[in-house]
C-alpha positions as CSV (number, residue, x, y, z in Angstrom):
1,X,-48.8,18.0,-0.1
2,X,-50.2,20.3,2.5
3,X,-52.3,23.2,1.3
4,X,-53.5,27.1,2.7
5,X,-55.4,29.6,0.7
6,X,-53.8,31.5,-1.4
7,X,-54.9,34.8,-0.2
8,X,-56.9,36.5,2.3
9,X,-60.9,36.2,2.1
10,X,-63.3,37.9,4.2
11,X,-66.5,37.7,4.7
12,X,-69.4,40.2,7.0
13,X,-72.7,38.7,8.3
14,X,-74.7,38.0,12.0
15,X,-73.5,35.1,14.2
16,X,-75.9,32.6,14.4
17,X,-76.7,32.2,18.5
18,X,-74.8,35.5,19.8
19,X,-76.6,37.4,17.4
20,X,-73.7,39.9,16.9
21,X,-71.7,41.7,13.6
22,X,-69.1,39.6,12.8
23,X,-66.1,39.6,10.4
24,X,-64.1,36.6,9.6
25,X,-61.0,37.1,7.7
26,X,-59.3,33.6,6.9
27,X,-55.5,34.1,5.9
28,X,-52.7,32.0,4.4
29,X,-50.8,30.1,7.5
30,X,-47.2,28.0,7.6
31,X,-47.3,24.5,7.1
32,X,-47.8,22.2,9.4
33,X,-49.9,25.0,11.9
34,X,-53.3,24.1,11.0
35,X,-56.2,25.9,12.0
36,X,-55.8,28.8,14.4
37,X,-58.6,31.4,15.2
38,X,-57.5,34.6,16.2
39,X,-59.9,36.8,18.4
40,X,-58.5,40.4,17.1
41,X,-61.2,42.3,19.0
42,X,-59.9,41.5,22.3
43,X,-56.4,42.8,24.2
44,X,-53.1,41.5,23.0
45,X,-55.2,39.4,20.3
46,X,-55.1,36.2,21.6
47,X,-55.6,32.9,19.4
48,X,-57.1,29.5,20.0
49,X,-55.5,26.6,18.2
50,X,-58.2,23.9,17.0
51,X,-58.0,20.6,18.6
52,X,-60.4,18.3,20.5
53,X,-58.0,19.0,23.8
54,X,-59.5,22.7,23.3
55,X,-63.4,21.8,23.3
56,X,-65.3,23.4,25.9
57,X,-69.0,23.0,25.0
58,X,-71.2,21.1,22.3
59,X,-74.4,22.1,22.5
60,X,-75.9,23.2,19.5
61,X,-72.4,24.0,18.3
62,X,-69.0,23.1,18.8
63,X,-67.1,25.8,20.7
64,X,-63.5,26.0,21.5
65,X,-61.0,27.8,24.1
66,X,-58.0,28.6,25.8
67,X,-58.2,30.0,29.1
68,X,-60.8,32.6,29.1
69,X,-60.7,32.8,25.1
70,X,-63.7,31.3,23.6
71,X,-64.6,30.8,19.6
72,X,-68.5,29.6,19.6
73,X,-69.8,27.6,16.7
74,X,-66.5,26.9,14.7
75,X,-67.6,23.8,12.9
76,X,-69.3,25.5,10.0
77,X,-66.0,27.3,9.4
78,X,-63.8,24.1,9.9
79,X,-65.7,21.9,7.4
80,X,-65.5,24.8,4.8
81,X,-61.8,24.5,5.1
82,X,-61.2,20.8,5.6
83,X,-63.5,19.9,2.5
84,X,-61.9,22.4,-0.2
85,X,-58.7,20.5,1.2
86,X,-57.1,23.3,3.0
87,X,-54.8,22.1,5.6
88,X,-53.4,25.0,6.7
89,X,-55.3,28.5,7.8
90,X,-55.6,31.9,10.7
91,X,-59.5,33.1,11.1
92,X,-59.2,36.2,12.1
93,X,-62.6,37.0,13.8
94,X,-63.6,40.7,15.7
95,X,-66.3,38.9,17.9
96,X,-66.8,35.0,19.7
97,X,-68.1,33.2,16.7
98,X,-68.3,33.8,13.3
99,X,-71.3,34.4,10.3
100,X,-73.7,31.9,9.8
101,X,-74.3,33.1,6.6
102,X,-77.4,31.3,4.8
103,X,-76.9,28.4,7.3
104,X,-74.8,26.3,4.9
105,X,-71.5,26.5,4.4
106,X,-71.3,27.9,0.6
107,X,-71.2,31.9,1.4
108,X,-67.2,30.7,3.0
109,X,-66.3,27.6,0.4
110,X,-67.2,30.1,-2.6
111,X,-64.6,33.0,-1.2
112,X,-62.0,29.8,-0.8
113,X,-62.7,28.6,-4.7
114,X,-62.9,32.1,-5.9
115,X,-58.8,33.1,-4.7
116,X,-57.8,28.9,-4.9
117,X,-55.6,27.5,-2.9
118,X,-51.5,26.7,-3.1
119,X,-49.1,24.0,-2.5
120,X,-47.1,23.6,0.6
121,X,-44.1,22.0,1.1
122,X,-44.6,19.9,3.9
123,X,-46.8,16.5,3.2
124,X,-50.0,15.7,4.5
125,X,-50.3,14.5,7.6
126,X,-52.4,10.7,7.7
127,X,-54.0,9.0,10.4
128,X,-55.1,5.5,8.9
129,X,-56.9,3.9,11.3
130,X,-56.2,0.5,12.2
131,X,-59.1,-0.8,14.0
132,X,-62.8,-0.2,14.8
133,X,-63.7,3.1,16.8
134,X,-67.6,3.2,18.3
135,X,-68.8,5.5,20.2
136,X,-72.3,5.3,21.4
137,X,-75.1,8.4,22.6
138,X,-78.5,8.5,23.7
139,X,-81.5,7.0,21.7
140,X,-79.7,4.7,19.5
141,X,-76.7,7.3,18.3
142,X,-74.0,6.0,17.2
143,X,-70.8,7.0,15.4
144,X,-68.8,3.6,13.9
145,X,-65.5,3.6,11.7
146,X,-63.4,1.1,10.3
147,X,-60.1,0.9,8.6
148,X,-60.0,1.9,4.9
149,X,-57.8,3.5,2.4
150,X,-60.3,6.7,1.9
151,X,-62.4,8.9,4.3
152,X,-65.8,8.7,3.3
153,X,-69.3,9.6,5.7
154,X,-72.3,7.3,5.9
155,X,-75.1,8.9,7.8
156,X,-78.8,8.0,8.7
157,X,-80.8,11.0,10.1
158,X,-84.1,11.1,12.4
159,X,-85.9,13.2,14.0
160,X,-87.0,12.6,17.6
161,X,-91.0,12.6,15.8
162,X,-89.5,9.3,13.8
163,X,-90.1,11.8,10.5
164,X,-88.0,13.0,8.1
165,X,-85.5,9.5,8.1
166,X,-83.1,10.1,5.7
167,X,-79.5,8.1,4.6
168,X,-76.6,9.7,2.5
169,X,-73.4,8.4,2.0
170,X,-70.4,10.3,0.5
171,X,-67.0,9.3,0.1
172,X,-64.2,12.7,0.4
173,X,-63.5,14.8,-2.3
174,X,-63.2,18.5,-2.8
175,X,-65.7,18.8,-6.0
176,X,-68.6,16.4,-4.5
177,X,-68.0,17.9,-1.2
178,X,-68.8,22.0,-2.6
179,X,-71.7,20.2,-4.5
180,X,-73.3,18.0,-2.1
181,X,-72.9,18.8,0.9
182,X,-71.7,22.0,1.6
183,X,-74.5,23.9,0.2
184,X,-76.8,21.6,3.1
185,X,-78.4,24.2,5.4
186,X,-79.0,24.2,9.3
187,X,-82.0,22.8,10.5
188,X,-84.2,23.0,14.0
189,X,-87.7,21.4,15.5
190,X,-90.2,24.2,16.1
191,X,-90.3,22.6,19.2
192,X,-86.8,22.8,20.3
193,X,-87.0,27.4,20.1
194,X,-88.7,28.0,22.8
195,X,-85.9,26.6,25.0
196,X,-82.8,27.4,22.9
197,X,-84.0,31.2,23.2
198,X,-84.5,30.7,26.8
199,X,-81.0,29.8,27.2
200,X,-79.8,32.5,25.4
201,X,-78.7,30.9,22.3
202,X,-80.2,31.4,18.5
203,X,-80.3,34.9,18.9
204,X,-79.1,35.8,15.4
205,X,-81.2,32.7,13.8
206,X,-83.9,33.5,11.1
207,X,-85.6,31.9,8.1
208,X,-82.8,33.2,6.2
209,X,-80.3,31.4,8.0
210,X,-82.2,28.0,9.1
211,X,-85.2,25.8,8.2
212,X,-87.6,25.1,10.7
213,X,-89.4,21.7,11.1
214,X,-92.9,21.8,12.6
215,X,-94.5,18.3,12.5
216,X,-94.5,17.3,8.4
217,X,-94.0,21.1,7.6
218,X,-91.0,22.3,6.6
219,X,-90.4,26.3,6.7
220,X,-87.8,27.9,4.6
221,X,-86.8,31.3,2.8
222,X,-85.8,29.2,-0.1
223,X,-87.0,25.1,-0.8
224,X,-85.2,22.6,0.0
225,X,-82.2,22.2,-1.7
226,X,-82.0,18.3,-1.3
227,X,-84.6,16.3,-0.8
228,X,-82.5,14.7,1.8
229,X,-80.9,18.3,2.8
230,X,-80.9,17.7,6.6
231,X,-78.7,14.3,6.8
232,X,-76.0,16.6,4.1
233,X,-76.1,19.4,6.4
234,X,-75.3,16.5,9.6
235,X,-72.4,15.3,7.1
236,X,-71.3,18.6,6.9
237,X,-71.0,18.9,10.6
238,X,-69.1,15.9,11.0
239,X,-66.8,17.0,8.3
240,X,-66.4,20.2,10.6
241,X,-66.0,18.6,14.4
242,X,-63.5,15.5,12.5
243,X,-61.5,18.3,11.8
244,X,-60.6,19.1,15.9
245,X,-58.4,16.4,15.0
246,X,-54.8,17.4,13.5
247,X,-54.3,14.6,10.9
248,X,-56.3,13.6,7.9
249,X,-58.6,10.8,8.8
250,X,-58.3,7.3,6.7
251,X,-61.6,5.6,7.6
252,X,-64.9,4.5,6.8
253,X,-67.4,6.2,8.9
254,X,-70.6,5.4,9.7
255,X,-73.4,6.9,11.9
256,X,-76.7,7.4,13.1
257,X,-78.5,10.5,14.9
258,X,-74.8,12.0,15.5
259,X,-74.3,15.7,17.0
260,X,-71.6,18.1,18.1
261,X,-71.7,16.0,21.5
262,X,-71.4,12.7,19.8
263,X,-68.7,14.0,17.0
264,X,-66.2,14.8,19.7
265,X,-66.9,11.7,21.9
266,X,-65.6,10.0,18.4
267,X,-62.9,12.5,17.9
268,X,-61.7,12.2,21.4
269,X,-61.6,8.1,20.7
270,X,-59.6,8.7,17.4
271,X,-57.0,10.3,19.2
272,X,-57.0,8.1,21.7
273,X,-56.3,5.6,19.1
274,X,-53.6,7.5,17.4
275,X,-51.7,7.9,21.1
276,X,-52.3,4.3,21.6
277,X,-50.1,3.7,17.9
278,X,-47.7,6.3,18.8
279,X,-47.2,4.8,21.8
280,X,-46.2,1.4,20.2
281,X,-43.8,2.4,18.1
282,X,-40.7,0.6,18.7
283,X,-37.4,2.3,17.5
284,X,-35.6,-0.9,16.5
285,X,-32.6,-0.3,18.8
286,X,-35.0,0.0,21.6
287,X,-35.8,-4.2,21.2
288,X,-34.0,-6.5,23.2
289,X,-32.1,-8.9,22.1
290,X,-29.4,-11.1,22.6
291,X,-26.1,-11.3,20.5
292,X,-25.3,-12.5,17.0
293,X,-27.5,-9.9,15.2
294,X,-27.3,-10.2,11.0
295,X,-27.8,-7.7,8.5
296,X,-29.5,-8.5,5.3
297,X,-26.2,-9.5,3.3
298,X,-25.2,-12.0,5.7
299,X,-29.3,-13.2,6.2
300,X,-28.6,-13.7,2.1
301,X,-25.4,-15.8,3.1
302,X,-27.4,-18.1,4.6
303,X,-30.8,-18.4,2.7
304,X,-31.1,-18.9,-0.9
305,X,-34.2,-16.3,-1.1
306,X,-34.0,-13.3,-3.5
307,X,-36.5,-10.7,-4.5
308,X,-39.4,-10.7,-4.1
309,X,-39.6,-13.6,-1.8
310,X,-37.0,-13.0,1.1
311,X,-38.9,-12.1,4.0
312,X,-36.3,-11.0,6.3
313,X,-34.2,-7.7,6.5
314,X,-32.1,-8.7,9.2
315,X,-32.3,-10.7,12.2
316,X,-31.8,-8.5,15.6
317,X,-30.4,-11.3,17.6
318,X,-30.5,-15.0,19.0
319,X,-30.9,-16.1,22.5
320,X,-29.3,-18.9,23.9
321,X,-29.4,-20.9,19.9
322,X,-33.1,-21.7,20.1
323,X,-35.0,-18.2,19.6
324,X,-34.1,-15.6,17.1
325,X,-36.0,-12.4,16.8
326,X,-36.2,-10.6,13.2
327,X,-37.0,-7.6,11.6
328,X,-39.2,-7.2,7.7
329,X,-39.7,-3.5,7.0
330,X,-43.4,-3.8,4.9
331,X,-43.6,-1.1,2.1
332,X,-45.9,-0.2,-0.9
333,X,-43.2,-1.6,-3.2
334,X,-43.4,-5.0,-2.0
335,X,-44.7,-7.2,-5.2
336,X,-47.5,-8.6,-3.5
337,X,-49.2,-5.2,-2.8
338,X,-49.9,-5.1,-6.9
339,X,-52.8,-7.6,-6.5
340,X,-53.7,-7.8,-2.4
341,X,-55.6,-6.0,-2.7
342,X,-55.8,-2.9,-5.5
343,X,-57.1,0.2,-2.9
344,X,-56.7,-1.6,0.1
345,X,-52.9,-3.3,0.9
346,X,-52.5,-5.9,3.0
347,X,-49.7,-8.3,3.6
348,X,-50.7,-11.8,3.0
349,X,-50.8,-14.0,6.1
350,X,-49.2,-16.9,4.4
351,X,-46.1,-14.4,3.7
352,X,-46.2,-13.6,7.5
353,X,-45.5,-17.5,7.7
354,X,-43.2,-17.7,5.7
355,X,-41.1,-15.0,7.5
356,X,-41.1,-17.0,10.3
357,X,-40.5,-19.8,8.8
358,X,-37.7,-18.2,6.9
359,X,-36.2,-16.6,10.6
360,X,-36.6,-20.6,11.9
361,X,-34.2,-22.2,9.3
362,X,-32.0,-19.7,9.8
363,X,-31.8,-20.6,13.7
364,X,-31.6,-24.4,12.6
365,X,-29.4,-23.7,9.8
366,X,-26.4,-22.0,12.5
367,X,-26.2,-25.4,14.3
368,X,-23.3,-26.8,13.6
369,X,-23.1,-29.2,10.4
370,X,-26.6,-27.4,9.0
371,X,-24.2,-24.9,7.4
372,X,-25.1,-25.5,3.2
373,X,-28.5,-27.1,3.9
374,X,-31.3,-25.8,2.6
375,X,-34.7,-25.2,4.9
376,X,-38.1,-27.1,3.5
377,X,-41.2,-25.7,5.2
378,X,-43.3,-28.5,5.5
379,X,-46.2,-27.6,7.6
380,X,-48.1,-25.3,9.7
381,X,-50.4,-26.0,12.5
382,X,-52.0,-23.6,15.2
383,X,-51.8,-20.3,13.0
384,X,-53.8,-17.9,13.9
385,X,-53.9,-14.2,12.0
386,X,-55.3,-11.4,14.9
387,X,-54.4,-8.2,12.9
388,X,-53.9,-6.7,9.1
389,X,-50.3,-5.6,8.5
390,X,-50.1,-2.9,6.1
391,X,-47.5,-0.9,3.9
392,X,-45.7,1.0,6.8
393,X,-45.9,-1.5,9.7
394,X,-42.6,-3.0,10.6
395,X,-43.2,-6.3,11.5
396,X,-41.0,-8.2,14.1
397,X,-40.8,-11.8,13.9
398,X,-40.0,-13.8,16.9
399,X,-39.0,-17.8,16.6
400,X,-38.3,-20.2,19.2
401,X,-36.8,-23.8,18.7
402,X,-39.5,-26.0,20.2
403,X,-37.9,-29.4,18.7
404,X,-34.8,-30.4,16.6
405,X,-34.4,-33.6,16.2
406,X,-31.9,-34.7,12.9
407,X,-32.9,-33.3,10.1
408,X,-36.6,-32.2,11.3
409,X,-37.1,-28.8,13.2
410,X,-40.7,-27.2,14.6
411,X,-40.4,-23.6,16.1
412,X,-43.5,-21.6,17.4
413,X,-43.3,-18.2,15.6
414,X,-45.2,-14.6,16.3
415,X,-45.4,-11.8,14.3
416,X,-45.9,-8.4,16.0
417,X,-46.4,-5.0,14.8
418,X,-46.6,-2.3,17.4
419,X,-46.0,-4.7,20.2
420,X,-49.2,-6.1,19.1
421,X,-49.6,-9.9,17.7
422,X,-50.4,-9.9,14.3
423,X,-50.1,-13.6,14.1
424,X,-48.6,-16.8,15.2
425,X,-48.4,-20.4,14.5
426,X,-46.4,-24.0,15.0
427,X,-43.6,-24.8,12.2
428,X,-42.6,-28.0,11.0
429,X,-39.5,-27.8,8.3
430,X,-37.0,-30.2,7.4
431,X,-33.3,-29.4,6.2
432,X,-32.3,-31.0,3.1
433,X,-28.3,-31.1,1.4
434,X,-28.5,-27.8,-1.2
């Protein structure tokens, strides 16, 4: 179930490239809003909901805006919340970007643990993501993810002077997430100051707030908190821009040298991705079809299946006695699902055949003297699988007579989910007396 903080925290401190007083309050919010930031030093106290479609700058820092409202540097704040699993939260801030506090994230995730967090009653939102997403920047940066049943990070980390290479890889949860990574601090090259100041940025940065790499030295307030603190504290980032997107990401991620720019060049390709699936939904009474559609006691009249092997819930329709088109709903109950595989579901292809071939002696089976017979698959030739079909896909199976000669029928078959083949193959099945 969703989750929002249970009550209000606040928190006082400078902004880390303004250089201003800031106060950020963070309050309970409704379900299903999200993040919202809420600039209550200006007129009419205008807010800015969070979402990549808001992004108006990324360098250095994510910043975010609505018309002439602008929050600076919001993904410090946004990982805080997304990794102690809050869903749901108003920032009220009295100036354009909020504390950096000692450059990590810890000063905000310790207010969050300290008043906990409570149930909603509205479900979490998931985006699993159904095929690769890569997204490339400058001097080998990369940002990669594949499908998966968990959201975890896998980063690599260099500097422009080839030193300080450093990998970590963590997979989400709240408890590893306040102990290693949120406590990762910001980081710059000396080298990089002189220009950031000149364009008017860092302004409220100090020793206090940031470690400064010069060459092989490494200048600090406090040590290093990791040996491998800089590649956490690029986690952490990550954790914050991923969450410009409204859904919890399912996904394996993996990247190299990313940044604000490159986070929200992947985030923009996410939702792009999650448009593309909306997109190919198919309400079932949106298919066409012909006539003669069957519901799943009559599909049961005609096949001998039962549970757990019938792979039809109902046939839509035929067309002209040599193509039928049918429907399987695919759901975490489904048997198979106990042992292919355990964390990471996927339909079987040979049960994606057999649906088809099912569908096809159900089209022989309506010719006239079939009606008793029983349907023998006997081969498959051709079959090709493009895509995984998991718990939630509906998948449509499509069948068309090729040959029926006697006894002996072959029918090419495709499976689609989302408009999108899944798989597809030549039958060859022969009716026998039942």
């Amino acid at each position: 179930m969703q989750r929002t903080i249970r009550e209000p925290v606040s928190v006082e401190g400078l902004s880390l490239h303004t250089g201003n007083p800031v106060r950020i309050v963070i309050k309970p919010a409704e379900a299903d809003s999200g993040y919202v930031f809420k600039r209550v030093d200006l007129p009419d106290e205008p807010t800015v909901q969070v979402s990549v479609d808001n992004v108006r700058q990324t360098e250095r820092a994510t910043t975010i805006g609505e018309g002439n409202v602008k929050v600076h540097t919001v993904e410090h704040v946004l990982a805080a919340l997304s990794g102690c699993g809050v869903d749901n939260a108003l920032i009220e801030l009295n100036a354009n970007e909020p504390p950096i506090g000692d450059g990590s994230g810890m000063f905000l995730v310790n207010e969050i643990l300290k008043v906990g967090t409570v149930e909603q009653d509205k479900a979490v939102s998931f985006f699993e993501l159904r095929e690769p997403v890569w997204v490339e920047g400058e001097d080998g940066a990369y940002i990669a993810a594949w499908p998966d049943q968990n959201f975890s990070i896998s980063c690599t980390h260099v500097s422009h002077t080839g030193l300080f290479t450093q990998y970590f890889s963590w997979k989400y949860d709240i408890k590893s997430f306040v102990t290693e990574i949120a406590p990762a601090r910001t980081f710059v090259f000396y080298e990089e100051l002189v220009p950031l100041i000149e364009k008017g940025l860092i302004k409220g940065g100090s020793l206090d707030n940031a470690i400064v790499i010069r060459g092989e030295a490494v200048y600090s307030q406090q040590p290093l908190r990791f040996e491998n603190e800089f590649v956490r504290h690029k986690i952490f980032d990550m954790i914050g821009d991923f969450a410009l997107f409204p859904k919890r990401l399912k996904a394996r991620v993996v990247a190299a040298r990313p940044s604000h720019f490159l986070n929200v060049k992947f985030i923009r390709e996410i939702q792009k991705a999650y448009k593309n699936y909306l997109s190919h939904l198919m309400p079932v009474e949106n298919i066409p079809v012909g006539e003669g559609a069957l519901d799943i006691n009559e599909v049961m009249k005609i096949l001998p299946h039962r549970y757990p092997f019938l792979m039809l819930d109902r046939v839509l329709g035929f067309q002209d006695d040599v193509k039928a088109i049918g429907q399987k709903a695919v759901t975490m109950n489904e048997a198979y699902f106990q042992g292919h595989f355990p964390g990471h579901p996927i339909m079987p292809g040979v049960l994606q055949i057999e649906a088809m071939a099912q569908l096809a002696s159900i089209l022989l089976l309506r010719k006239a003297g079939n009606a008793g017979k029983l349907g023998y698959f006997m081969s498959a030739d051709k079959v090709k699988f493009r895509k995984p079909v998991m718990p939630g896909d509906t998948l449509i199976i499509e069948v068309e007579m090729t040959k029926a000669r006697g006894k002996i029928g072959k029918a090419f078959g495709k499976c689609y989910v989302n408009k999108e083949t899944v798989c597809e193959g030549e039958l060859l099945f022969a009716l026998v007396d039942g």
